[in-house]
C-alpha positions as CSV (number, residue, x, y, z in Angstrom):
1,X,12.6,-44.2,-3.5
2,X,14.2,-42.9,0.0
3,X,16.0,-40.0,-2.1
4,X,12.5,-39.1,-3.3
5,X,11.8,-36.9,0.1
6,X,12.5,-33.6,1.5
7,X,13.5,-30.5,0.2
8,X,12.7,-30.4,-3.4
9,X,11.4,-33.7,-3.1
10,X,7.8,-32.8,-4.0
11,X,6.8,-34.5,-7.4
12,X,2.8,-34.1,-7.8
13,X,0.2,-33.1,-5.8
14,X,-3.2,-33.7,-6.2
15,X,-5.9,-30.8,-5.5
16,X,-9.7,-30.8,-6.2
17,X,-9.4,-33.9,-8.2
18,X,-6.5,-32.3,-10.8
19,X,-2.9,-33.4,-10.6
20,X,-0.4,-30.3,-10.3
21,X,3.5,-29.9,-10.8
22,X,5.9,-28.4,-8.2
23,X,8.7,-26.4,-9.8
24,X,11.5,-25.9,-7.2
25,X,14.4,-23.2,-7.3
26,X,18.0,-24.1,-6.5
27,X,16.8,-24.1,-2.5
28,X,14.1,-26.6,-3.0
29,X,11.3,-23.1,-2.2
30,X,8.4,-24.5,-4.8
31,X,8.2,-21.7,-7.1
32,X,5.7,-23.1,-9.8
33,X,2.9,-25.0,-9.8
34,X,1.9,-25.7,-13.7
35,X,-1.2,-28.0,-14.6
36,X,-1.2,-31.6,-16.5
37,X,-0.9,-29.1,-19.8
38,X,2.2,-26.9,-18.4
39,X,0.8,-23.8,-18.1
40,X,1.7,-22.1,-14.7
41,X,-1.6,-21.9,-12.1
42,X,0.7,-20.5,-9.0
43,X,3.7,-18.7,-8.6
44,X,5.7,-17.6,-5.3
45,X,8.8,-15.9,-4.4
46,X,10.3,-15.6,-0.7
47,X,12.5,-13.9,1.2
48,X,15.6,-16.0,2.8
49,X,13.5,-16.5,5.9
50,X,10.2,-18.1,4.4
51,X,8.5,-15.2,4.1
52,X,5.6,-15.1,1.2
53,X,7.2,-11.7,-1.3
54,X,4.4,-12.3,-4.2
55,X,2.1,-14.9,-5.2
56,X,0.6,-14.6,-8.5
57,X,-1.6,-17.3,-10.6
58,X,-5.3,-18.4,-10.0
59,X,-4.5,-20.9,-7.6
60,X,-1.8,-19.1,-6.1
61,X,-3.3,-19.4,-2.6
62,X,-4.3,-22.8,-3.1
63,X,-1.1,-25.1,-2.4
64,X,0.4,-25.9,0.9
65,X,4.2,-27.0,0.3
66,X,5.8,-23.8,-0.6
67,X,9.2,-23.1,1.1
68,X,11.9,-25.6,1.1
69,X,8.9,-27.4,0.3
70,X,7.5,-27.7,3.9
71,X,4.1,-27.6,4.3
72,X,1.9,-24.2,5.4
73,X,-0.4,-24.4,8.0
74,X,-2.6,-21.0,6.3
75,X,-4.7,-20.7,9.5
76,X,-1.1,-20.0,11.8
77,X,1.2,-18.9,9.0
78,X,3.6,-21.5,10.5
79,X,5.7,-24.2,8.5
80,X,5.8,-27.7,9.5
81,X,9.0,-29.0,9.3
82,X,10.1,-32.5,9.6
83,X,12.5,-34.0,12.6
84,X,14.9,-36.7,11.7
85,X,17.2,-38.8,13.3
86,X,20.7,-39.7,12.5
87,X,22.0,-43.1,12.8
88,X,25.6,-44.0,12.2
């Protein structure tokens, strides 16, 4: 269960009532996001520095966690990344 977080940790997300499926690439960047039957609703790409290069798919400007699955504030543009602590 603590492995389950963080980058690429994303497994479902609810939205208007219907339960979605982040695909991530090798950097944990959400790619996909396919509905309960598979088929793709949202698809982005990005540049190395977060940056939005296309999004494609009806609900394509509906998700939040997108690169290195971070969440998007849409109103600032700006990610929200998390702050941890190490302990040793």
């Amino acid at each position: 269960m603590q492995g389950a977080g963080g980058i690429g940790g994303l497994l479902t997300t609810i939205h208007d009532g219907a339960t979605y499926f982040p695909l991530a690439d090798a950097n944990g960047n959400i790619t996909e996001y396919l509905d309960t039957n598979g088929t793709v609703v949202a698809h982005s790409e990005f540049d190395p520095y977060g940056s939005l290069i296309t999004a494609m798919g009806d609900k394509a400007g509906d998700f939040n966690f997108l690169f290195q699955t971070e969440y998007l504030d849409r109103e600032t543009g700006d990610y929200y990344w998390k702050i941890g602590t190490i302990t040793g």
